[in-house]
Backbone as a ProteinNet text record, in pm:
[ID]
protein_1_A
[PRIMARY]
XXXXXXXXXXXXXXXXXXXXXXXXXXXXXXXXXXXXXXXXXXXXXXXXXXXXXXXXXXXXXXXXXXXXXXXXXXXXXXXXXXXXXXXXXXXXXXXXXXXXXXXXXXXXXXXX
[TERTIARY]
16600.1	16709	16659.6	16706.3	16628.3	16675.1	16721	16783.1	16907.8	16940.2	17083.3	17114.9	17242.5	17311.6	17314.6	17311.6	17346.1	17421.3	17539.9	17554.3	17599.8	17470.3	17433.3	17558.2	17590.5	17661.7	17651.7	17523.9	17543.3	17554	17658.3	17685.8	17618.2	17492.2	17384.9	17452.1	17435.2	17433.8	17260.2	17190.1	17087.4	17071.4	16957.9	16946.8	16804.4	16766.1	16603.8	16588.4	16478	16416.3	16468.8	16518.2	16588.4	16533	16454.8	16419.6	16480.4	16539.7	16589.2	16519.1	16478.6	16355	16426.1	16401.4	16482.8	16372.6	16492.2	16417.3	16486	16412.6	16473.1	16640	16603.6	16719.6	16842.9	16798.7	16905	16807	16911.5	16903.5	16895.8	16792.3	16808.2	16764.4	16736.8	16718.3	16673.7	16635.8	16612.5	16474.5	16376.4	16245.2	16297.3	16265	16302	16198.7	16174.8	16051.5	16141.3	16063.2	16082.8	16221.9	16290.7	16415.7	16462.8	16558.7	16619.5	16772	16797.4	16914.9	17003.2	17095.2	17218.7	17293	17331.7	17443.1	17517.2	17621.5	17686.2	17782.2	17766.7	17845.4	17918.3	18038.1	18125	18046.5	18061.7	17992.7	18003.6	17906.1	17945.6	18000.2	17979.1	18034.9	18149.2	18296.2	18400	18493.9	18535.2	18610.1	18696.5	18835.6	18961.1	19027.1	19013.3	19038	19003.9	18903.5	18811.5	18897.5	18923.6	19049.4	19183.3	19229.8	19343.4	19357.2	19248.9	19226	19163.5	19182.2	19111.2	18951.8	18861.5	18769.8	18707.6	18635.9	18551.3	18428.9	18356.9	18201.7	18120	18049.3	17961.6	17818.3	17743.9	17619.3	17546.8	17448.3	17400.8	17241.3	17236.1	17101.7	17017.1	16917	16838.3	16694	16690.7	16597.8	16519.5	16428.3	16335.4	16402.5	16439.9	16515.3	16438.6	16312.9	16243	16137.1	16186.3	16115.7	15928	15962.4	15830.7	15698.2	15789.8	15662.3	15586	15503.5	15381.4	15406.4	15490.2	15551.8	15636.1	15637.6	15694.2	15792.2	15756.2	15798.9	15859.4	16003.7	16061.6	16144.5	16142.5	16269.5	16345.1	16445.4	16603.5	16620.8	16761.4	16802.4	16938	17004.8	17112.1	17222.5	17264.4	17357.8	17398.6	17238	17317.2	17339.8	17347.3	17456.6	17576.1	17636.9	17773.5	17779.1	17729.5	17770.4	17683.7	17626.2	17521.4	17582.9	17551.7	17651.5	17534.7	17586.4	17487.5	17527.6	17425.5	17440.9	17486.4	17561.6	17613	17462.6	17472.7	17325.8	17261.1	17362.8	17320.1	17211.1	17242.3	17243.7	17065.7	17112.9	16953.5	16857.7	16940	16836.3	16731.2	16849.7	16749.5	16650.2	16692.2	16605.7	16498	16484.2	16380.9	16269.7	16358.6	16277.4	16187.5	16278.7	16192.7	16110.4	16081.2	15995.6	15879.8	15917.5	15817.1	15697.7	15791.8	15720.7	15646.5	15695.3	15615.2	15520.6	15511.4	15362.3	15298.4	15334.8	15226.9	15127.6	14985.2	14868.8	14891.7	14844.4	14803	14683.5	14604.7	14479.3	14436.6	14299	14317.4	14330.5	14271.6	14360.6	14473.6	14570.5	14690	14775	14699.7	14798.2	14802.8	14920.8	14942.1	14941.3
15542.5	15483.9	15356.6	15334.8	15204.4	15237.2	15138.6	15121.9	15203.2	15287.7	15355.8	15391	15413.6	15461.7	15595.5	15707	15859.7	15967.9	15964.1	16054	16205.4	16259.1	16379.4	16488.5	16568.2	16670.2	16735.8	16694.2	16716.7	16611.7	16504.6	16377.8	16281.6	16272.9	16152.5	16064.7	15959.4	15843.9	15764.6	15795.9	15719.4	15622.4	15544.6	15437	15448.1	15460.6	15497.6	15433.8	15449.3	15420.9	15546.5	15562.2	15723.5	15716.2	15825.5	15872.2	15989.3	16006.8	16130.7	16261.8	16360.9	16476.2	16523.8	16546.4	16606.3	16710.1	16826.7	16946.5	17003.3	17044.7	17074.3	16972.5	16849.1	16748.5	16730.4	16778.5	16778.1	16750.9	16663	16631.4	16752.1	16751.7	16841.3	16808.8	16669.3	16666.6	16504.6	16459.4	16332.4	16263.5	16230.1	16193.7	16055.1	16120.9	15977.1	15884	15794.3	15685.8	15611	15637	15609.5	15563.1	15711.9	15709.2	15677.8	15582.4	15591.2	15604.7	15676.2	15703.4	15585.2	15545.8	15480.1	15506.9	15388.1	15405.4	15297.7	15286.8	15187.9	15211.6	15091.4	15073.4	14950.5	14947.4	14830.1	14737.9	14592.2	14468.9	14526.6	14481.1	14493.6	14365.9	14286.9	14150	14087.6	14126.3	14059.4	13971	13876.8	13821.4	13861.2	13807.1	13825.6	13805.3	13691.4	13620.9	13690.4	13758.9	13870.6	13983.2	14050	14137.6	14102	13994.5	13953.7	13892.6	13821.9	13792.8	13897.2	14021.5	14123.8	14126.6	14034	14027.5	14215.8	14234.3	14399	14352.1	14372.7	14362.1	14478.1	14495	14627.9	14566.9	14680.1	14647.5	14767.7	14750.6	14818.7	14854.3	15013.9	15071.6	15164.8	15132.2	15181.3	15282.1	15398	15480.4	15581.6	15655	15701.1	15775.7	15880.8	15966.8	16119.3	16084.9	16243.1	16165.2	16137	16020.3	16115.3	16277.3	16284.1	16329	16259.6	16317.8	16233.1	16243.5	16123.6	16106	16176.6	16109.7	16049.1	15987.4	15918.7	15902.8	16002.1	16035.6	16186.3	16201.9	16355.2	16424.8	16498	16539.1	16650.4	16624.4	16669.5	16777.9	16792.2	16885.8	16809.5	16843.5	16769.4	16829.3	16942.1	17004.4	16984.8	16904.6	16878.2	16719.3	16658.8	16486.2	16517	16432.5	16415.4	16284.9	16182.8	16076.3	15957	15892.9	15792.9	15688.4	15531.9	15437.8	15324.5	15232.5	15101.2	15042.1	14970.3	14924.9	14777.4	14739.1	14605.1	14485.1	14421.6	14349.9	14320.2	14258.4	14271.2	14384.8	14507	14651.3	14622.1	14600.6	14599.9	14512.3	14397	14321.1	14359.5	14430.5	14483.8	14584.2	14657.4	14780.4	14748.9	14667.9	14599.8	14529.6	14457.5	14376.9	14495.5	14603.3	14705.2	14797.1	14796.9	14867.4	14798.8	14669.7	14577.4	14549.9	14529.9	14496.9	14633.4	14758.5	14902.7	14917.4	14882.2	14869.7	14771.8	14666.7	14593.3	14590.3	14630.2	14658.7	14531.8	14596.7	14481.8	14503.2	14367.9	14356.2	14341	14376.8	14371.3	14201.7	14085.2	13967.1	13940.2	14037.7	14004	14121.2	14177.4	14245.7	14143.1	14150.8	14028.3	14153.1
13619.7	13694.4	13761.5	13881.8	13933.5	14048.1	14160	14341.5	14264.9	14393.7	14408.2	14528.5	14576.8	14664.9	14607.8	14708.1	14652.2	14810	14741.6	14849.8	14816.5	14971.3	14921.6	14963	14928.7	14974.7	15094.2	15182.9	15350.8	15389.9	15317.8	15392.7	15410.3	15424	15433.7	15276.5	15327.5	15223.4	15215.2	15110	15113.5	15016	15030.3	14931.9	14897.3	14735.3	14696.5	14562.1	14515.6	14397.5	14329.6	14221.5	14182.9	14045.3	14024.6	13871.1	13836	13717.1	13652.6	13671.4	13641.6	13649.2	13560.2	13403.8	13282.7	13220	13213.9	13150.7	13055.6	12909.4	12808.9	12750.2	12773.2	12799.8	12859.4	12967.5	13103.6	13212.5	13251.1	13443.3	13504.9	13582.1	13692.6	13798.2	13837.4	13980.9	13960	14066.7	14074.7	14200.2	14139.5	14185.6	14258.7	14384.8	14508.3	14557.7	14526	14608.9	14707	14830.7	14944.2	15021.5	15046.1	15040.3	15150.2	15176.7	15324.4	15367.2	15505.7	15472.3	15545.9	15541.2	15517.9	15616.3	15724.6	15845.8	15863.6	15911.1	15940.8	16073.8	16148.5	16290.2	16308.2	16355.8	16377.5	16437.2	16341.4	16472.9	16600.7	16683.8	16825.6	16877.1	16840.2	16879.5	16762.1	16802.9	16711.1	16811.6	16745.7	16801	16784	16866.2	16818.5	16765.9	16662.6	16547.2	16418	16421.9	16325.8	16324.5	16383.7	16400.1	16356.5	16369.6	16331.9	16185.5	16106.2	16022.2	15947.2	15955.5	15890.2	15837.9	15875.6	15888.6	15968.3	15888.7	15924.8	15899.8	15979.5	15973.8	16023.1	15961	15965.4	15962.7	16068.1	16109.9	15957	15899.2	15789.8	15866.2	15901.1	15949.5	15874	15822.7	15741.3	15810.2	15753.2	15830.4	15756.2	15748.9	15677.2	15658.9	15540.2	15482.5	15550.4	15529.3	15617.1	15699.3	15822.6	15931.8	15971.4	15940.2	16002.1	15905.2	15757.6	15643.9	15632.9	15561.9	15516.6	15394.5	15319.3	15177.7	15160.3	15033.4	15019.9	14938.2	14813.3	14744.2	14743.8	14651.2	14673.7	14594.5	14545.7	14435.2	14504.2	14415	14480.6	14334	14369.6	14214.2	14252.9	14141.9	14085.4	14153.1	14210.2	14285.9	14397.2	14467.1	14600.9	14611.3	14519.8	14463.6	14443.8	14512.7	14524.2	14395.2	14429.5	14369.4	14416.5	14258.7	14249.6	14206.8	14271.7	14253.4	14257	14249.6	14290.1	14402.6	14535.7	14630.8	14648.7	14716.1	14777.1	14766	14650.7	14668.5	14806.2	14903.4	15068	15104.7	15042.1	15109.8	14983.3	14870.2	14793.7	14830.1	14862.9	14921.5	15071.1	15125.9	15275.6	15223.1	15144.5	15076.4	15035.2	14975	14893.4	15011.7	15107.8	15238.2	15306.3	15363.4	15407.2	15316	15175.9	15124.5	15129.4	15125.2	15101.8	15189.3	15359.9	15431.8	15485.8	15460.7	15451.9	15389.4	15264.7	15201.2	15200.6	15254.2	15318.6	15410.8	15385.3	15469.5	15562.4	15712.5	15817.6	15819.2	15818.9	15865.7	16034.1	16083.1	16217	16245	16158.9	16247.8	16202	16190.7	16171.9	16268.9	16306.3	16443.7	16570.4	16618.9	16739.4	16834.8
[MASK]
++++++++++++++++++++++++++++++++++++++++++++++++++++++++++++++++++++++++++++++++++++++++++++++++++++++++++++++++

């Protein structure tokens, strides 16, 4: 597979690297690299013109899918997907920014 949106059947919407996991040639689950889950909150700052012009803006919050593991990687089974879609390039592009800057080693002269 590649980047996806998946939302799971307890509601979380996440966004991951998604691989198939196929047995005897069926899907049965799906191998997650570094999954995060997916929120959204009304601008806090709209004008009133934005409102009236139907302008909707949404704040997009991205967060470790299992904040207290040390993995990174995870497989699922296919039952508890609701539905796998592709993300708002906006939404891939942040995905991609924060994987990135996550596996990027700091060196000690590069801590401020």
């Amino acid at each position: 597979m590649a980047i996806k949106l998946m939302l799971l059947k307890t509601g979380e919407t996440i966004i991951t690297d998604a691989k198939e996991v196929v047995q005897e040639e069926q899907t049965r689950g799906y191998l997650l690299n570094n999954p995060q889950t997916v929120t959204t909150q009304e601008k806090t700052v709209l004008m009133e013109g934005d409102t009236l012009n139907n302008n909707y803006e949404l704040d997009v919050i991205l967060k470790s899918w299992m904040l207290l593991s040390v993995d990174k990687e995870f497989v699922i089974t296919t039952d508890i997907v609701a539905t796998i879609c592709d993300p708002l390039p906006s939404v891939l592009e942040m995905y991609q920014s924060k994987v990135a800057a996550a596996n990027t080693e700091v060196t000690q002269t590069e801590v401020v």
